[in-house]
C-alpha positions in Angstrom: 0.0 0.0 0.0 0.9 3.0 -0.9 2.2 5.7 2.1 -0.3 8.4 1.5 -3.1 5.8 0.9 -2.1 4.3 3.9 -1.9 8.1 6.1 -5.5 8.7 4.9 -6.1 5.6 6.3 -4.6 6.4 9.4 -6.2 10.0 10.0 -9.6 8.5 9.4 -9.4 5.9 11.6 -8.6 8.9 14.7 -10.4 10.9 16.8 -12.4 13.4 14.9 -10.7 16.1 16.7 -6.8 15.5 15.3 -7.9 14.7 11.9 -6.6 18.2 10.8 -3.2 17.9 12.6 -1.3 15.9 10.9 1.4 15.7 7.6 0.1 17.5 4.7 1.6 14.6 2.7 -0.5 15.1 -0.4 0.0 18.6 -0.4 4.3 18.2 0.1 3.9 15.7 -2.6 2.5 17.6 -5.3 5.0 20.4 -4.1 7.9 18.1 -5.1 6.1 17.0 -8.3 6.2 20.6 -9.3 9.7 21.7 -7.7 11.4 18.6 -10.0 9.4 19.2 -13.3 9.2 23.0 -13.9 12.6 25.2 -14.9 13.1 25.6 -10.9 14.2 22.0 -11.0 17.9 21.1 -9.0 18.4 18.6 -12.0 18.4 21.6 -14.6 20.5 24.3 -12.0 18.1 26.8 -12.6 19.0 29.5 -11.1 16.1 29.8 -8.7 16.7 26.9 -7.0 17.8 28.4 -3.6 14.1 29.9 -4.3 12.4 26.7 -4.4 14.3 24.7 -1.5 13.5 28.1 0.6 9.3 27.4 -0.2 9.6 24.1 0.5 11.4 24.2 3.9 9.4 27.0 4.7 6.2 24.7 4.3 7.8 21.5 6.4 8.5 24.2 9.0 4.9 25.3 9.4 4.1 21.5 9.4 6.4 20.6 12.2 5.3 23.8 14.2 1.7 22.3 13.5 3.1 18.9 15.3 5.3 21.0 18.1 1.9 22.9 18.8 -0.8 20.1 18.8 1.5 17.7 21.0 2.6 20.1 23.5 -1.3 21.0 24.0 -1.8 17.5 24.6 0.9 16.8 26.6 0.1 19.4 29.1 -3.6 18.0 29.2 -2.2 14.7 29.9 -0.1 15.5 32.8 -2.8 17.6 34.5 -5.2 14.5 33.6 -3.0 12.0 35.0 -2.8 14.2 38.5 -6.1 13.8 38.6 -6.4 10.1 38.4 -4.2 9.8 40.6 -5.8 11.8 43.3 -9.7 10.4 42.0 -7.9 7.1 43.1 -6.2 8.3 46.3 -10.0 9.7 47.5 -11.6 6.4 46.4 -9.0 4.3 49.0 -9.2 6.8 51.8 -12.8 6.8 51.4 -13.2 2.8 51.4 -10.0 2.4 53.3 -9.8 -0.3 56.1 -10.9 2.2 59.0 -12.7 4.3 57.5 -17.0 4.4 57.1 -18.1 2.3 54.3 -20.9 3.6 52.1 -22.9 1.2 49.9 -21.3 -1.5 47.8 -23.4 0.0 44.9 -21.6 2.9 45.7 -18.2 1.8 45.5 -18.7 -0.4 42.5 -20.0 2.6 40.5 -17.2 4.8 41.5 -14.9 1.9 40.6 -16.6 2.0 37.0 -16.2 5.4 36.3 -12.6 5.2 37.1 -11.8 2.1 35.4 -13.3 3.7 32.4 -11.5 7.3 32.6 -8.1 5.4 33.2 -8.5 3.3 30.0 -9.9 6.2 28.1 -6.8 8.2 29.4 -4.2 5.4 28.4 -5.6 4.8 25.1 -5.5 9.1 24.0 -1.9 8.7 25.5 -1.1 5.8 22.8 -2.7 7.5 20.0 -0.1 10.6 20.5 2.4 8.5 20.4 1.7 7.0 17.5 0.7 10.4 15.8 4.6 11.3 16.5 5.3 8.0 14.6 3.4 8.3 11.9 4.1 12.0 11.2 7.9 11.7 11.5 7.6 8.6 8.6 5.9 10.9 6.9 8.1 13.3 7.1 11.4 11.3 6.3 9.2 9.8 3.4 8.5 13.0 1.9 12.1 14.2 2.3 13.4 11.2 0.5 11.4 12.1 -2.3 12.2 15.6 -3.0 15.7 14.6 -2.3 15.5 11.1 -5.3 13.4 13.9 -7.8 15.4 17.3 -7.4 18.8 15.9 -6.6 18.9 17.5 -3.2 21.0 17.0 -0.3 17.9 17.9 2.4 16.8 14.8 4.0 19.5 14.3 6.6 20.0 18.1 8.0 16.3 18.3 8.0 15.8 15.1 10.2 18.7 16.3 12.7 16.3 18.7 13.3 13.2 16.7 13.6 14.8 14.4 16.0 15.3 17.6 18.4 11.2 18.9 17.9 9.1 18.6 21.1 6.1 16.0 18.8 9.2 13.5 18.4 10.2 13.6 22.2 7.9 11.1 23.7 9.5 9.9 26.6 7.7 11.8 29.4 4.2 10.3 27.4 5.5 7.0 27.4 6.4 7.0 31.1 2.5 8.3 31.7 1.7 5.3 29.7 3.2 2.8 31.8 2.7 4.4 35.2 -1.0 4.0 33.8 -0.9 0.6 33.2 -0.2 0.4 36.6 -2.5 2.2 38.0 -4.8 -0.2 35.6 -3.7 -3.3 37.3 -4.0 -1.4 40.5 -8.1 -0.7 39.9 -9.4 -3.9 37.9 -9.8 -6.5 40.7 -7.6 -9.8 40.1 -11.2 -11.8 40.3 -12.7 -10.4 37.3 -12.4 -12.5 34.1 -10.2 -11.1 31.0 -13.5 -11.8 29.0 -15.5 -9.7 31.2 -12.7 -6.5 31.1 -13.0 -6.7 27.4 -16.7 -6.3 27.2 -16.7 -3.6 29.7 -14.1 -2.0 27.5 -15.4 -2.0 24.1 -19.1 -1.0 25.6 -18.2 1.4 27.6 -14.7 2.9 26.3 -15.5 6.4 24.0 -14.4 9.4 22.8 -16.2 12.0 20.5 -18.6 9.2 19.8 -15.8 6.6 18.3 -14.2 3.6 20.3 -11.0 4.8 21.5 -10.4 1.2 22.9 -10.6 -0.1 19.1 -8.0 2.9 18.1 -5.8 2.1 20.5 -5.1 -1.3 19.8 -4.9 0.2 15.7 -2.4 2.6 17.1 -0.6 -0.1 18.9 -0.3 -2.4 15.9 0.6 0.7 13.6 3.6 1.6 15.8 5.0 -2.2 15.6 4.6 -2.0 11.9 6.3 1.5 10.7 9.0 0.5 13.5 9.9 -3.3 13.1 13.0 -3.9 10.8 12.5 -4.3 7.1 14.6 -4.2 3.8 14.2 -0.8 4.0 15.9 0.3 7.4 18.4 2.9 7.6 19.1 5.6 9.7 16.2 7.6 9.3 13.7 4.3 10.6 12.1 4.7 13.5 14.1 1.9 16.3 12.1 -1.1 17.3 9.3 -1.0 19.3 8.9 -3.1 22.4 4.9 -2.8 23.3 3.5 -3.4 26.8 2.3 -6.6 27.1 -0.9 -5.4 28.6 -4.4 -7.3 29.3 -6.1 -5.2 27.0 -4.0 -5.6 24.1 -3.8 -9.6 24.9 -7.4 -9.9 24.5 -7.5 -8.7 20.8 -6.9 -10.7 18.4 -6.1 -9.3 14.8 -4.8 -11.6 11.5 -4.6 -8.3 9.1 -1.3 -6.6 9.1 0.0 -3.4 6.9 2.5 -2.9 4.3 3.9 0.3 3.9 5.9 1.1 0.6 
């Protein structure tokens, strides 16, 4: 499948909301097209050709600050988020602690619900950032190694030296959320409950902006394994292997489709 086929894939199959965030790819792709087949070609040392590489780095700036920008917004939502959690789940043992009053069972099981539900929400929209990084950094190194193989340009590594350094491609502090949340998962869903029984609960109860965000997440997951796992196309722009939590809720799915990504 072809990348951009394959990206308008992707973006569909997100929440509503960051549909408009990511790569232009189509639009950077007909850019090239026309940079490499008009008089302001590299191949034919016109000379505007300082001219062109200008527009065209000036357009994968504006796209990165639209990744830098969208990120950082969520990133800051998450952390505040995850503070929350964390003190939702601090009230809920004080509350139903050993020596302390015990209000209705009903009660706690309800409460229990709503935080089960927010944490797996809140770990899923984690995951799908990540993988939005992933996805728009292939996109970028794709694009790049295009306008580099059609103009006979030299732009693809100095530009990815600097992608490497943007605030979207830093996703360690989100990845650490993402595993001290699969904690606090384990911590909430008692060890009695059956793995058949979290999975219904998940996919029934588990949405965002009116789409399943539990059925995103385990797309995002699998897309991540597939744009990083090694191929006959590695080299130093790849993204490095992925190692993906080996989680309950991405045990209980079980997919036979996979991606190809040319």
């Amino acid at each position: 499948m072809k990348f951009g086929k394959w990206l308008k894939q992707q973006i569909h199959a997100t929440l509503p909301s960051w549909r408009d965030k990511y790569l232009s790819y189509k639009e950077l792709k007909q850019l090239v097209r026309l940079l490499s087949s008009g008089p302001t070609s590299l191949l034919n040392g016109s000379p505007m050709n300082g001219k062109a590489e200008s527009e065209f780095v000036h357009f994968l700036n504006n796209e990165i600050d639209k990744f830098n920008t969208f990120y950082m917004e969520q990133e800051e939502d998450f952390i505040i988020r995850h503070k929350e959690l964390r003190m939702r789940i601090k009230r809920v043992n004080e509350l139903w602690g050993p020596s302390r009053f015990h209000p209705s069972e009903m009660d706690r099981k309800e409460e229990m619900t709503k935080i089960r539900k927010d944490i797996v929400d809140f770990h899923g929209a984690m995951v799908l950032l990540i993988n939005y990084s992933n996805i728009n950094y292939t996109g970028l190194a794709k694009i790049l190694k295009k306008y580099d193989k059609r103009t006979g340009g030299l732009l693809r590594f100095l530009f990815i030296q600097k992608v490497l350094e943007q605030p979207f491609f830093m996703t360690e502090l989100i990845s650490d959320l993402v595993k001290e949340c699969e904690g606090m998962i384990e911590l909430i869903l008692p060890v009695e409950e059956q793995e058949v029984e979290r999975a219904h609960e998940a996919r029934e109860s588990i949405t965002v902006a009116g789409e399943g965000i539990f059925r995103n997440t385990v797309a995002a997951l699998l897309t991540m394994q597939e744009i990083r796992r090694g191929s006959s196309t590695e080299s130093s722009f790849s993204l490095p292997p992925l190692n993906l939590p080996d989680s309950d809720l991405i045990r209980l799915i079980q997919l036979n489709s996979s991606l190809t990504i040319i």
